[in-house]
PADRENDO-137929 format. One record per residue: residue in three letters; residue number from 0; x, y, z of N, C-alpha, C, CB in turn. Coordinates in nm, 3 decimals, padded with zeros to 5 digits, always signed. Glycine has a CB too. Example, Ala and Ser with C-alpha at 12.3 -4.5 7.8 and 13.67 -1.06 7.14 Angstrom:
// PADRENDO-137929
[atom ALA; 0; [+01.319; -00.569; +00.780]; [+01.230; -00.450; +00.780]; [+01.320; -00.330; +00.780]; [+01.131; -00.447; +00.905]];
[atom SER; 1; [+01.285; -00.225; +00.708]; [+01.367; -00.106; +00.714]; [+01.290; +00.003; +00.787]; [+01.408; -00.060; +00.572]];
This chain:
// PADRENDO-137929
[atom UNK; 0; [-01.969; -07.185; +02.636]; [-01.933; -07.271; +02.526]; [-01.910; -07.189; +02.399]; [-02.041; -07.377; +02.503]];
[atom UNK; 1; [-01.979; -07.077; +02.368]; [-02.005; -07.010; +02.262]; [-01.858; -06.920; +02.275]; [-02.160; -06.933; +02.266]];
[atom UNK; 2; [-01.784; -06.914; +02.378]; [-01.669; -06.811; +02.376]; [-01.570; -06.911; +02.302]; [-01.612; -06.747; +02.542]];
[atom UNK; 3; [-01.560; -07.036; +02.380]; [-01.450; -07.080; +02.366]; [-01.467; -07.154; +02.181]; [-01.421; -07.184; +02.511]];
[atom UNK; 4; [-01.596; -07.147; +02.120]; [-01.601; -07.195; +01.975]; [-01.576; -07.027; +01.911]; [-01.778; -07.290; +01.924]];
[atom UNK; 5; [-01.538; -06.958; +01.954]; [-01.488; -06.821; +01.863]; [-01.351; -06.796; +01.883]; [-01.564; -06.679; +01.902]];
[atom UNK; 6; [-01.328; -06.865; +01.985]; [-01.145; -06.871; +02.035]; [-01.099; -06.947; +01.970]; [-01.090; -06.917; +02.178]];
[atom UNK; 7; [-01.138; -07.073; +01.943]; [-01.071; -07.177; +01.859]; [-01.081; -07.101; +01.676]; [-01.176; -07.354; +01.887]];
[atom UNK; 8; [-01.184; -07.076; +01.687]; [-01.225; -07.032; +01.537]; [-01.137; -06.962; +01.503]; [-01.348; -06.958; +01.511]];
[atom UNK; 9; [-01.114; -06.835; +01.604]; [-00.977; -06.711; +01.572]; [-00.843; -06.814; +01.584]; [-00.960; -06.552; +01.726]];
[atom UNK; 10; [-00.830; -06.878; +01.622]; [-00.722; -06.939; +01.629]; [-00.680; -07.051; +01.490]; [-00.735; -07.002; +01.765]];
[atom UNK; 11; [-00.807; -07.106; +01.446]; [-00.785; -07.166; +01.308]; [-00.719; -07.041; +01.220]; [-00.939; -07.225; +01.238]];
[atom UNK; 12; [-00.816; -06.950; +01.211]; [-00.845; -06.844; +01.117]; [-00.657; -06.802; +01.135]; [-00.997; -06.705; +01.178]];
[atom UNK; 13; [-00.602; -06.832; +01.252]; [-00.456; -06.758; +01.231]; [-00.416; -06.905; +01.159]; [-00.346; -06.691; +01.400]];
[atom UNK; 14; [-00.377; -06.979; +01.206]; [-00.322; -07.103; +01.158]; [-00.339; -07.086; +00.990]; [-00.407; -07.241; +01.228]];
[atom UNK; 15; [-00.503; -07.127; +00.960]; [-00.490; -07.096; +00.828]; [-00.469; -07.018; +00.686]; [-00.528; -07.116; +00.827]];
[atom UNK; 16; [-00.398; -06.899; +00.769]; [-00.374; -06.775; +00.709]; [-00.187; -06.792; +00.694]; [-00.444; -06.631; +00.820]];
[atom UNK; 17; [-00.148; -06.883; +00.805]; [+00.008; -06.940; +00.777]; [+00.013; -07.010; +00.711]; [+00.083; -06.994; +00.857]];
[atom UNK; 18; [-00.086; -07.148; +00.695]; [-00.037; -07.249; +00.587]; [-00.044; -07.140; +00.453]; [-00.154; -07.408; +00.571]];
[atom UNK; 19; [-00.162; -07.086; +00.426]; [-00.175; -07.025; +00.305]; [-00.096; -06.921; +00.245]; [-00.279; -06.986; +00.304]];
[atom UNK; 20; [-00.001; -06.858; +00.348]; [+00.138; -06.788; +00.274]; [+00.243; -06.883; +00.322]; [+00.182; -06.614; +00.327]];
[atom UNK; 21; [+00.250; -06.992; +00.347]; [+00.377; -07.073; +00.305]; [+00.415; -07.062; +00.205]; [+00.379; -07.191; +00.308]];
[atom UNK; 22; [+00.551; -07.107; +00.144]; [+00.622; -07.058; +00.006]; [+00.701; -07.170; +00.005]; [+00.710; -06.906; -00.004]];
[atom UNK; 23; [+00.737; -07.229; +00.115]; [+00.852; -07.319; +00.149]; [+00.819; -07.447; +00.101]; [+00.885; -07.326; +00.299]];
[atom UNK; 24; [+00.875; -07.543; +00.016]; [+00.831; -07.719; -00.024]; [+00.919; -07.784; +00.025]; [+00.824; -07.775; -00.179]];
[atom UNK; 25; [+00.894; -07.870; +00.132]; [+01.010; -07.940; +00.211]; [+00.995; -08.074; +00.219]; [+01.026; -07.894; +00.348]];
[atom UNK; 26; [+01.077; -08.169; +00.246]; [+01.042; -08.287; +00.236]; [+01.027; -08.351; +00.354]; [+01.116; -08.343; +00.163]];
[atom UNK; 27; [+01.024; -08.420; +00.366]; [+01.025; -08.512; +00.490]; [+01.141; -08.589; +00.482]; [+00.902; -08.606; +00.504]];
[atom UNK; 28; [+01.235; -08.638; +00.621]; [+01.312; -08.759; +00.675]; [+01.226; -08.848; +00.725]; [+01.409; -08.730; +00.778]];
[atom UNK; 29; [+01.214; -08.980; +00.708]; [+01.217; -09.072; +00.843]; [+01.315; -09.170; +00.825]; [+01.078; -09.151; +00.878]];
[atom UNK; 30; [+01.350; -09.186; +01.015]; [+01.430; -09.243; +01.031]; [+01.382; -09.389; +01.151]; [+01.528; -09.134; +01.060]];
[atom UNK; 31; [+01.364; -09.484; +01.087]; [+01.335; -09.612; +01.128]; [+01.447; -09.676; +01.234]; [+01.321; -09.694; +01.001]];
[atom UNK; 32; [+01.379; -09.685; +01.351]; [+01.477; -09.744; +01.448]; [+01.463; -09.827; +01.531]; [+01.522; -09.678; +01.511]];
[atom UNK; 33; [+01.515; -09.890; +01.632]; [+01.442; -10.007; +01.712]; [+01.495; -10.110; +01.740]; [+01.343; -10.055; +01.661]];
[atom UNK; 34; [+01.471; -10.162; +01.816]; [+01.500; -10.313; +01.834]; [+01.399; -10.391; +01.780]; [+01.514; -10.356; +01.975]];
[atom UNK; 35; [+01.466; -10.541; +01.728]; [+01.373; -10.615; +01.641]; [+01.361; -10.555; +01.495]; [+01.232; -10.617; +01.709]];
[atom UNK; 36; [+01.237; -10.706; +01.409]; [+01.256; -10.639; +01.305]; [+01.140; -10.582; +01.252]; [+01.316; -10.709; +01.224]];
[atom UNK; 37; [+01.121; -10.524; +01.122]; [+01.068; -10.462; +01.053]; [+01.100; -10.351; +01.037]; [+00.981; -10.469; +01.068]];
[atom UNK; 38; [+01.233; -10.241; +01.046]; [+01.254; -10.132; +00.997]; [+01.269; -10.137; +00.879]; [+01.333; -10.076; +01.043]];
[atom UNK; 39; [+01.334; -10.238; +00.831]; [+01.374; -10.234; +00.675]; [+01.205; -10.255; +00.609]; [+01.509; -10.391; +00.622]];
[atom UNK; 40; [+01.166; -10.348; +00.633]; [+01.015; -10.398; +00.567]; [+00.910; -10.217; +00.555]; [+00.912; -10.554; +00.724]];
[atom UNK; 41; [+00.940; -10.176; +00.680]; [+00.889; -10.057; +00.695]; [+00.894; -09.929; +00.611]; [+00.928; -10.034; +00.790]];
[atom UNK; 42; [+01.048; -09.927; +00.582]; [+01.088; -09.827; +00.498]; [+01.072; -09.850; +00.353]; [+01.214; -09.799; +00.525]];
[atom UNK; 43; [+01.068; -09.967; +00.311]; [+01.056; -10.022; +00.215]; [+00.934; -10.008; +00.130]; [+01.079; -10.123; +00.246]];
[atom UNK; 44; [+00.845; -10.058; +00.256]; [+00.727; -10.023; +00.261]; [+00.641; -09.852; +00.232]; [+00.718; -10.072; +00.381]];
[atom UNK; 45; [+00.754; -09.789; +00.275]; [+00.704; -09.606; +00.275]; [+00.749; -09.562; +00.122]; [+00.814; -09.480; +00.418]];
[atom UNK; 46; [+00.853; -09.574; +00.114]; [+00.937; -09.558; -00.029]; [+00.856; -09.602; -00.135]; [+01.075; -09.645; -00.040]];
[atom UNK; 47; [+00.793; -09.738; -00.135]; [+00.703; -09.777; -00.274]; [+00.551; -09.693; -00.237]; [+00.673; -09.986; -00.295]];
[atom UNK; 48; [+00.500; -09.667; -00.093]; [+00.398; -09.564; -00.115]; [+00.424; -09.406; -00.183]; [+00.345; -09.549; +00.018]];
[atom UNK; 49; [+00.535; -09.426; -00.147]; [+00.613; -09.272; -00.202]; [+00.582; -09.258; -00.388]; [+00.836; -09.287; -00.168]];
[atom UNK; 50; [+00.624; -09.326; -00.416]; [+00.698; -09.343; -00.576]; [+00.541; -09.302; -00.633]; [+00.781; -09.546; -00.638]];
[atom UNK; 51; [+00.499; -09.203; -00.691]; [+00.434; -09.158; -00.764]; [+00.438; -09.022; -00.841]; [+00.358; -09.176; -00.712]];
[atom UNK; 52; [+00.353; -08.999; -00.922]; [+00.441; -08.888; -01.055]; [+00.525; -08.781; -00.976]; [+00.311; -08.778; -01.175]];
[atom UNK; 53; [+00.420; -08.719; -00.894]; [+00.462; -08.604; -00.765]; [+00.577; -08.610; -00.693]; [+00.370; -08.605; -00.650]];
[atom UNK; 54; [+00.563; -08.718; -00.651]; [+00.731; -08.782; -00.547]; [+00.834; -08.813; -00.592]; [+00.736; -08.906; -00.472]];
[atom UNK; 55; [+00.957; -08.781; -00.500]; [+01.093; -08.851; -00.498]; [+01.119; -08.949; -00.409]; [+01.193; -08.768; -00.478]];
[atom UNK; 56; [+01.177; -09.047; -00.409]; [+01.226; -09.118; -00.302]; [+01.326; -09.120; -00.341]; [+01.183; -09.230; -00.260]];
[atom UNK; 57; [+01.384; -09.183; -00.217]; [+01.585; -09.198; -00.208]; [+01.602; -09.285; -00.087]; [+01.696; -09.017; -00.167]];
[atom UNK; 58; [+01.690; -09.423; -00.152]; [+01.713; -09.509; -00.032]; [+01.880; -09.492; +00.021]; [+01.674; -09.678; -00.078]];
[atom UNK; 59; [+01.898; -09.450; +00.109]; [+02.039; -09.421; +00.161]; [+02.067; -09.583; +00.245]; [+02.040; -09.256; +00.283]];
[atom UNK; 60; [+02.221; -09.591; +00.268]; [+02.210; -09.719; +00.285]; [+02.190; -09.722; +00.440]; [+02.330; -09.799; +00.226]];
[atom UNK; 61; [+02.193; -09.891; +00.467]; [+02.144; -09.916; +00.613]; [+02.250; -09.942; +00.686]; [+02.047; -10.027; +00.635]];
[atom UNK; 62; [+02.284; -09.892; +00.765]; [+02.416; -09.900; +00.869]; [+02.334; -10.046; +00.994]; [+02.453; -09.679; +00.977]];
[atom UNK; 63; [+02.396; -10.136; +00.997]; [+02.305; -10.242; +01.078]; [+02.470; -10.291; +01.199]; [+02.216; -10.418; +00.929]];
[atom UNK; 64; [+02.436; -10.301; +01.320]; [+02.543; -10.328; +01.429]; [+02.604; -10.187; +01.510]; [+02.673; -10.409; +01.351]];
[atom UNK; 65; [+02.706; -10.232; +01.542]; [+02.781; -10.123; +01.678]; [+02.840; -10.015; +01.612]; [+02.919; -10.195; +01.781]];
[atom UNK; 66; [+02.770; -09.851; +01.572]; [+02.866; -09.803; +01.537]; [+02.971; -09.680; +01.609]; [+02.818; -09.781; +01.438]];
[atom UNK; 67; [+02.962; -09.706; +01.743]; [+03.015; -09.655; +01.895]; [+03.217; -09.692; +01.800]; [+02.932; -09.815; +02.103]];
């Protein structure tokens, strides 16, 4: 038991040595899809959790039907 809690440990210890020279600020997409509803309610929903001093949001429009 004691090996495999020093394996994981070395293995944080790398992980958290990557987040901590990240340099990169990236944003996130989501893209709401599905049958039925609530994508719109959903996104809607993410966007007003978004909106604070820190954040951007951006509503692009909704393409709704066949676009084949």
């Amino acid at each position: 038991m004691n090996a495999t809690r020093e394996r994981q440990q070395r293995l944080k210890d790398k992980v958290d040595a990557r987040v901590a020279a990240a340099q990169d600020e990236r944003g996130i997409v989501m893209v709401f899809t599905g049958n039925g509803k609530g994508k719109t309610t959903a996104a809607f929903g993410t966007a007003t959790r978004a909106v604070r001093p820190w954040q951007k949001s951006r509503r692009d429009p909704v393409y709704q039907g066949d676009l084949a």
